[in-house]
C-alpha positions in Angstrom: -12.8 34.0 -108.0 -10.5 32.5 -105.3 -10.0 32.8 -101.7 -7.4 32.6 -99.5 -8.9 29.9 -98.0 -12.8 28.7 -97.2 -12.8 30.9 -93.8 -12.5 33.5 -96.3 -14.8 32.9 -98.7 -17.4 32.2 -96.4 -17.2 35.8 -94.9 -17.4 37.3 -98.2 -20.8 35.8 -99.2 -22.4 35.6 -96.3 -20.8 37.8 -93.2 -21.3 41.1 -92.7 -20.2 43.9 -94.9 -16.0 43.6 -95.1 -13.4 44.1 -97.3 -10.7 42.0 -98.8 -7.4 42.3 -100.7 -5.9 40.0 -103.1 -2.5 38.3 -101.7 0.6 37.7 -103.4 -1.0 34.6 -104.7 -4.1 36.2 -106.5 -6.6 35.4 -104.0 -8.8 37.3 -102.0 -7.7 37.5 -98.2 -10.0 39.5 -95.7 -8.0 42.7 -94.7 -9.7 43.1 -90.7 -7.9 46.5 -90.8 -9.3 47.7 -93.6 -12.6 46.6 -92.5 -12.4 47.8 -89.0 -11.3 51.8 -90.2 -14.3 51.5 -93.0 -16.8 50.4 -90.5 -15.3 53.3 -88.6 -16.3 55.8 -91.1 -19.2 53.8 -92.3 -20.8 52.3 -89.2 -24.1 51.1 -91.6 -26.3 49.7 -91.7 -25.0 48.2 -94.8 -26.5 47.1 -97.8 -25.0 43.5 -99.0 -24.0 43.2 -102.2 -20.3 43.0 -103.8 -18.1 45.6 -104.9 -15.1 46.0 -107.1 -13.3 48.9 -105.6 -10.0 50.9 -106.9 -8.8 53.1 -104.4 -6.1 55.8 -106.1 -4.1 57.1 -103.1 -3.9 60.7 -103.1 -0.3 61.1 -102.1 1.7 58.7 -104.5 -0.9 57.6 -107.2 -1.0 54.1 -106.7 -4.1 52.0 -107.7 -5.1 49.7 -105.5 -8.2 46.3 -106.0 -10.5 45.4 -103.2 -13.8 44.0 -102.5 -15.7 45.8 -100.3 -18.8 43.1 -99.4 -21.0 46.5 -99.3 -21.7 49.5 -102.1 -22.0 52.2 -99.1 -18.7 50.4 -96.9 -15.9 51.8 -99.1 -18.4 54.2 -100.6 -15.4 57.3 -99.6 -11.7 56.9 -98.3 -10.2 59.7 -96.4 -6.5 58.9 -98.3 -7.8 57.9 -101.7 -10.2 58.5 -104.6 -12.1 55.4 -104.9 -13.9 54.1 -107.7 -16.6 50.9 -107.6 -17.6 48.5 -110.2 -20.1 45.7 -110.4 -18.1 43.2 -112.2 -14.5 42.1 -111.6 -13.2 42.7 -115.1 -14.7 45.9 -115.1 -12.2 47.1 -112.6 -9.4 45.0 -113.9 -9.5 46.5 -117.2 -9.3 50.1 -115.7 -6.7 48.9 -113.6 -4.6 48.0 -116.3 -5.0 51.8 -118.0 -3.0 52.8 -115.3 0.3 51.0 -116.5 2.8 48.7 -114.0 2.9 49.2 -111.3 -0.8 51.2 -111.3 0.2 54.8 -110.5 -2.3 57.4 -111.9 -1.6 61.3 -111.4 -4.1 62.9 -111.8 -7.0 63.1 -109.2 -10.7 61.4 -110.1 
């Protein structure tokens, strides 16, 4: 996996529990808004240990990839069914069901 850069990486494996997008690059950047309206909802404590997420948002389909540094963080969206895998590939190859771009109808 790559990061952004190693401030990035760093909070990934060992910060607390965040969440982080891939860029237009392919690497993983650490999305603060994201982080700050899950920790909103999900104020912990949280249990460490990574998570592939796809969030499918409920108004327009789209099929979104994070990493959520915590199982319970992105656990539940307000806007979007969400799905979580253990393994990157896992949740690339469901991804990739969903055509390009990843739009998906039906609710999960």
């Amino acid at each position: 996996m790559e990061f952004c850069n190693p401030f990035d990486e760093q909070l990934a494996r060992q910060g607390p529990a965040g969440v982080f997008m891939l860029d237009p690059e392919g690497a993983w950047r650490f999305e603060a808004n994201w982080s700050r309206d899950a920790w909103q909802r999900s104020p912990g404590p949280h249990d460490l240990g990574w998570r592939f997420v796809l969030l499918r948002d409920r108004h327009t389909g789209f099929v979104q990839l994070a990493l959520a540094t915590s199982p319970n963080l992105l656990a539940e969206h307000p806007r979007s069914d969400v799905r979580q895998f253990a393994a990157l590939e896992e949740a690339l190859a469901e991804r990739e069901r969903f055509g390009r771009p990843p739009l998906c109808r039906e609710a999960w």
